[in-house]
Structure formats: C-alpha cells, structure tokens
Phi, psi and omega in degrees: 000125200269136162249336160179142198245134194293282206227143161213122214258143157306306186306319190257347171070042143225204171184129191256150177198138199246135154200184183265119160275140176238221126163146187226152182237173169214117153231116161314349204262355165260067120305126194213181196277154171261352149070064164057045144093000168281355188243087184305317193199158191254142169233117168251148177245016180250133166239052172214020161257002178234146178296173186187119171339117195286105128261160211193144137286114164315289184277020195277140180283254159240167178217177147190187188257194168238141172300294213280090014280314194258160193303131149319025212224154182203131152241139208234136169215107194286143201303346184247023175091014162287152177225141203236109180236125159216157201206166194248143184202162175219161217231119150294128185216134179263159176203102192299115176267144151248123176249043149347301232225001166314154329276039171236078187218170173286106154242153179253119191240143176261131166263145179196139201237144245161136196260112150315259218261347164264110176334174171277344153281334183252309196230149183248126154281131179216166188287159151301113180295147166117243193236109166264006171225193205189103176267148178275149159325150161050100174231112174247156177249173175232024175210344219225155165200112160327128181239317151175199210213151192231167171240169199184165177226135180222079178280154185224147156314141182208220162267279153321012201054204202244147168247123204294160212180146177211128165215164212229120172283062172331100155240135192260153188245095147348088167344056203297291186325324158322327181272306199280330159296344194244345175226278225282346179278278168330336173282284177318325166292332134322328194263312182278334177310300198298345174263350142321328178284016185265346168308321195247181221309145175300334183271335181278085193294297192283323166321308181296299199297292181309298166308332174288333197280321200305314179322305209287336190272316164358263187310313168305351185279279218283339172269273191000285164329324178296287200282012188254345192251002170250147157280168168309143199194147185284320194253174198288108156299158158315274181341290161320316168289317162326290194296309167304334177277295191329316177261015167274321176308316164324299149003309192282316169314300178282336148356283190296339177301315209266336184276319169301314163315307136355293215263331166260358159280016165270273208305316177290337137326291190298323164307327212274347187258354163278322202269345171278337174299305193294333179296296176344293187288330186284333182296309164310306187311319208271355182281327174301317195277315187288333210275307150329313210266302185285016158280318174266035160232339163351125119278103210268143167312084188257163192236094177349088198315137195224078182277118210253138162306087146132066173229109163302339203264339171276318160301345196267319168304325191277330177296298187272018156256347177292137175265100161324125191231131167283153175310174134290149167299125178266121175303113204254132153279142172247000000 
C-alpha cells in the first residue's frame, strides 16, 4: 500500500516513498487450535521469534522503518498456519531516466523485492490475486502524476542460480504547466526583448549594444539554471534544443546589429569620400576657369613714343623708325 511518494528527483535519478509493506506465507509448524472458531488470530510484535522470507529491495538507496510511538510492525498468525507481516517502512529508490523528451517526457520508476540467498527451489514469490498493490487517494506530486502502476515478475539468474523477484512499475507523467511557467514563457520573452533593438534609432549604439548584450547574459544565465537542475547526460534533450534555438535568436539579434551597423557606417564612409572627390574637382575646375579668366582681362603698361625738340637722341630714333616708300610709277598713255 503506496501512502505517499515525497519527492522524485532528476538530478541523483530517484524517488523516496513511504508505504505498508505486507506479504503473507504458510508455515504448518504454527498451526494451533482455534479454540471452536473464538481465536481469530495471534499477533506478535518480534519478528525474530518467526521464520521469515530473506526479501530485500533491489533497487533501494536507503531506508529505515518507523518507531514512532511503537515500531510500526505487527505479525498476525492464523489457526491454519498462515502468517501475515506487515511494517511501514519509507524507501530511497533509484530510478533511471531517459530525458530525451524533457520536460515532455515519461517516466517509468520501479519497485522491486527479490529473494537474497533463496532460490526458486525452495522459495517463490507471487502476487496477490485481485489488487495486489493499493495506492492512497489525491495522491500529489508536485512536478509529476502518477498515471498508473503495472505489476510484474523479474526473476533473475546468477552463478548460484535464479531468484525469484517481483516488482511493481510506476509510470509518471511530467507536470508541463510548471515548466512553460518557469521556461518557457521567460524565454520566449526574452527572445521578443531582443527583437526590440530593431525598432530604435540606428545612432543609439549603447542602447542596442546594451540591450543585446544584457537579453544574451540572461539567457546564458537562464540555460545554465536549467541544466544546474539536471544531470550531466551524453545526449541532446528537448529542452536543450528550446534553449539552443532562443539564444541563437538572441545571438543574432545582436549580430545582426553589429553587422548592420558595420555595413552603413561603410556606405557612409563612402558617401562621404565621393562627395570630398567631387568637391575636389569642382575646386580644380572653378581654379582652371579664374586662372582662364585672368589671362584674358590681363593688361600691359604701354609707355607712349614722345618727341621733345632738339633731343638728338630721340630724332635719331624717330629716324631709324622711318618707313621708306617708293615713289608710284607714272604711267604715259598712247
């Protein structure tokens, strides 16, 4: 009888449960009179005054029983030699996970009671006909829901031979609303903060850079939590592929920032190195054109030929400016 499963952890891949353990035998040598059907039953509360089945949980971490006030244990022993035990005990149980499919995944967690040192020749275990095991109502988990429990036999083979072996299957179902409040809805919001720097102004550099870098530390902040509450594992989770596409959008965003920017302070470089070439040249052209201009309005000093009376040296000049003419030819008509 399951009475309440505490906790079941990812990370060490167990799960503790307290239940009434029961199992019941026939030993002929406690057969006694029933004194005419008034003597239902004998009850002891030593269970080292009766033989008793070597059983042992296989797959148990730790345990212990309860005390508290009187040991939690009773043996009942019926007038045609059955004997009936049961004690409350609460159990650390490994349980192998595959988180594949985290956090939408399945798990199957096992009990499983096993025979020590007797064989199957001397001793067998079998279920109870009808419901041999019994879960309590409104049984909560706080990550998890029981979906049901299989019963099952695992004898196992050894050197020494097989030992007879029973075990009871859990399978639990993975809470999603926890998760989509604690990942995935923050992730995503995260993912659209980051897509905001594409809105504002192209010059407000420490806006953009700053919001992009803070969304990316997040999120590595926000996987890291994730993966601090799992083990280390060889393979690739759901989860993990969530988070890995988010921060490459992140990633990207700022990327993308960084390359756009990149790519119009270049176009604005260049603009700006077309428009000192064209300045240049018109600066030559209009330098070409004054240089042009002042050759032809250009003017020279000229100093007037002046002849003063009785200056020999200017008649001497005035001389040797004269132009000689022949005379005209005179014609004679006949």
């Amino acid at each position: 009888f399951v009475r309440s499963i505490a906790t079941i952890s990812d990370i060490k891949m167990e799960y503790s449960v307290q239940l009434t353990f029961r199992e019941q035998w026939l030993d002929e040598r406690l057969k006694f009179n029933d004194a005419g059907g008034r003597l239902k039953y004998l009850t002891l509360t030593e269970a080292n005054r009766v033989w008793m089945p070597d059983l042992f949980f296989s797959n148990e971490k730790e345990g212990h029983f309860h005390n508290i006030i009187m040991p939690n244990v009773y043996i009942r022993i019926f007038p045609f030699g059955s004997v009936l035990y049961s004690i409350r005990i609460s159990l650390t149980l490994a349980c192998p996970m595959n988180l594949k499919l985290y956090p939408l995944d399945r798990q199957v967690c096992s009990l499983r009671m096993a025979s020590y040192g007797w064989t199957t020749d001397d001793l067998v275990f079998l279920w109870k006909e009808g419901d041999p095991v019994q879960v309590v109502k409104n049984l909560h988990l706080p990550r998890f829901t029981l979906e049901k429990f299989l019963t099952d036999y695992c004898n196992s083979k050894t050197n020494t031979g097989e030992y007879s072996c029973l075990k009871v299957d859990l399978l639990f179902k993975r809470e999603f609303s926890y998760y989509l409040i604690q990942i995935y809805i923050p992730c995503c919001m995260l993912v659209i903060v980051s897509w905001v720097s594409f809105w504002l102004d192209q010059g407000a550099v420490p806006a953009r850079v700053s919001l992009g870098v803070t969304t990316l530390l997040t999120m590595a902040t926000q996987t890291s939590g994730i993966n601090a509450s799992l083990p280390p594992v060889s393979y690739t989770k759901a989860i993990d592929v969530w988070t890995g596409v988010c921060l490459t959008f992140v990633f990207g965003a700022l990327l993308e920032f960084a390359l756009v920017n990149y790519a119009s302070r270049s176009d604005l470089h260049r603009e700006n190195m077309k428009k000192k070439r064209r300045e240049l040249e018109q600066a030559s052209l209009d330098a070409a054109s004054d240089l042009l201009d002042t050759d032809s309005n250009a003017t020279f000093a000229m100093k007037p030929l002046v002849r003063h009376p009785g200056d020999p040296l200017a008649l001497e000049k005035l001389r040797q400016c004269e132009v000689h003419m022949q005379p005209p030819k005179k014609t004679k008509l006949l």
